[in-house]
C-alpha positions in Angstrom: 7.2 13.2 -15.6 10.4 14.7 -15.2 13.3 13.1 -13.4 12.9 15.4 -10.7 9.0 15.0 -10.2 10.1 10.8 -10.3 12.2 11.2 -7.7 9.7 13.5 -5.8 7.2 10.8 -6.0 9.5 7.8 -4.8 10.7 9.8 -1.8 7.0 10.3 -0.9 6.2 7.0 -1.6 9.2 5.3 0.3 8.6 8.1 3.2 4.9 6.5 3.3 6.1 2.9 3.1 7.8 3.5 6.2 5.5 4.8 8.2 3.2 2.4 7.2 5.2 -0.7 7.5 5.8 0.6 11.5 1.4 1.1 11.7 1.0 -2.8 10.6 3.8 -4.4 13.0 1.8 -2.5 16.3 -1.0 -5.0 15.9 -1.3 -7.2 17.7 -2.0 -11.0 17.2 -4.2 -11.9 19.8 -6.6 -9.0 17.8 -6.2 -9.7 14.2 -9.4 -11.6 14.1 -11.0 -8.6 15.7 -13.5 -6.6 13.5 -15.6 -3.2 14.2 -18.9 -4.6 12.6 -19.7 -7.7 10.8 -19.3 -6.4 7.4 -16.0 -5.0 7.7 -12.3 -6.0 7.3 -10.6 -7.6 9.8 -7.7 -5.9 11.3 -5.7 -9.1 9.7 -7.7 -8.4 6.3 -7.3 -4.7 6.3 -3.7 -4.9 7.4 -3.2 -7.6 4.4 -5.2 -5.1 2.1 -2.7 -2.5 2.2 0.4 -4.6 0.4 -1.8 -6.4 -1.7 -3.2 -3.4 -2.9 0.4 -1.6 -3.2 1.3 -4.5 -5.1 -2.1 -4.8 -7.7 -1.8 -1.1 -8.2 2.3 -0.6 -9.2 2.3 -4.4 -11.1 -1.3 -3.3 -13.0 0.9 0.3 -13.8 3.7 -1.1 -14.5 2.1 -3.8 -16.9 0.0 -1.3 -18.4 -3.3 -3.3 -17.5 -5.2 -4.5 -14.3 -3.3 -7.7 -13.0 -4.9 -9.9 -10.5 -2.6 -10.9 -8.0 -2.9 -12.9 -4.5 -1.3 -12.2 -1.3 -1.4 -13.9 1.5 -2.8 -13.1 4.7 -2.9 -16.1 6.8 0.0 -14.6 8.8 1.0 -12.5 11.6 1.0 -8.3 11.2 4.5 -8.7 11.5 5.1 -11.5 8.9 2.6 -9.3 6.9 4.5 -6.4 7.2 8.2 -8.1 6.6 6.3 -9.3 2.6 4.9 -5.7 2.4 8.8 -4.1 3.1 10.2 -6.7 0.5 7.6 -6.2 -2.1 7.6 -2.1 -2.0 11.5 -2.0 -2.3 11.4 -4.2 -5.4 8.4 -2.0 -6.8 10.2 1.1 -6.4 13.3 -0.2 -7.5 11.0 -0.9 -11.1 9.3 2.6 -11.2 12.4 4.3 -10.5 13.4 2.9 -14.0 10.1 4.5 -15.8 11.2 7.1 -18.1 8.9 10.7 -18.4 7.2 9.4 -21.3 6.4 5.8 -19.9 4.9 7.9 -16.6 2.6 9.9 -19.2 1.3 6.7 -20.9 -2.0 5.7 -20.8 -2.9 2.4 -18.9 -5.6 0.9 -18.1 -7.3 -0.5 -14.6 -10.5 -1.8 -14.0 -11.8 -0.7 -17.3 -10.4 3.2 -17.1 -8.1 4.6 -19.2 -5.9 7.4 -16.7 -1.9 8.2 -16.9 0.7 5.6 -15.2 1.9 8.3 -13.2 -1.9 8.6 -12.1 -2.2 5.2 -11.2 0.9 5.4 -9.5 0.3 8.6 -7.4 -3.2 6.8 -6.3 -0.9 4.1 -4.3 -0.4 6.7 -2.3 -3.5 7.8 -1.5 -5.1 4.4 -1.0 -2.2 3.7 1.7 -2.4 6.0 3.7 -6.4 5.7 3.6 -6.1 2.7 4.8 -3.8 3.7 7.2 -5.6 5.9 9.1 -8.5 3.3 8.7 -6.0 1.3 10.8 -5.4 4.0 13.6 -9.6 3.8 14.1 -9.7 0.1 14.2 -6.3 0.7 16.9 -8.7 2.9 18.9 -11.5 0.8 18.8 -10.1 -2.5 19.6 -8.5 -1.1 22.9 -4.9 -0.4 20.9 -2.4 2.4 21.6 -1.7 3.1 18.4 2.3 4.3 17.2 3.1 7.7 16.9 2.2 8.6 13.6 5.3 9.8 12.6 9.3 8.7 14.2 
């Protein structure tokens, strides 16, 4: 990946972040232990997916293998989210170091072999899935979601 296609991606990335970051501190507490069905996330579990995944998927690219990690979500959206704005500036700080070929190296996760910059570009993705997961759950628990944008 070339310098400018790095930078393209951590702009994007960072640009995400923030949005994201403002979608977990609207929750509420008094509904974090407030679920659409039985077999689904919490909104406390689903809002604690999104920076533990973040932080799997960049630490599993960055080591070049899958690396289980725990996070924990015993705490408030807001607590949540504080961790999750800590933990993405570090990350980026790291893959802003990546050279083009490390981005073009093969990793591995979960048993596939695919591209660091592959991997990387899928934390992307899986955020803002999640994210709009979160809006629904907003909706359906009675919650006037943020704007999606500021």
């Amino acid at each position: 990946m070339s310098g400018n296609e790095a930078e393209r991606f951590l702009s994007n990335w960072n640009r995400i972040h923030k949005d994201t970051s403002r979608v977990l501190r609207a929750a509420p507490d008094d509904k974090l232990d407030w679920r659409p069905k039985d077999d689904m996330f919490t909104m406390r579990e689903l809002i604690g997916h999104i920076p533990q995944a973040e932080l799997v998927l960049v630490r599993s690219a960055l080591a070049g293998s899958t690396q289980k990690i725990p996070f924990d979500i015993s705490r408030t959206a807001g607590q949540i989210a504080t961790a999750f704005d800590t933990q993405h500036e570090e990350l980026a700080g790291e893959v802003s170091t990546l050279t083009s070929e490390q981005w073009r190296e093969e990793v591995e996760f979960h048993g596939r072999r695919l591209r660091r910059g592959v991997l990387l570009w899928f934390v992307t993705e899986h955020e803002i899935h999640h994210r709009g997961q979160l809006y629904t759950y907003y909706r359906l628990a009675g919650i006037e979601p943020p704007a999606l944008h500021e």
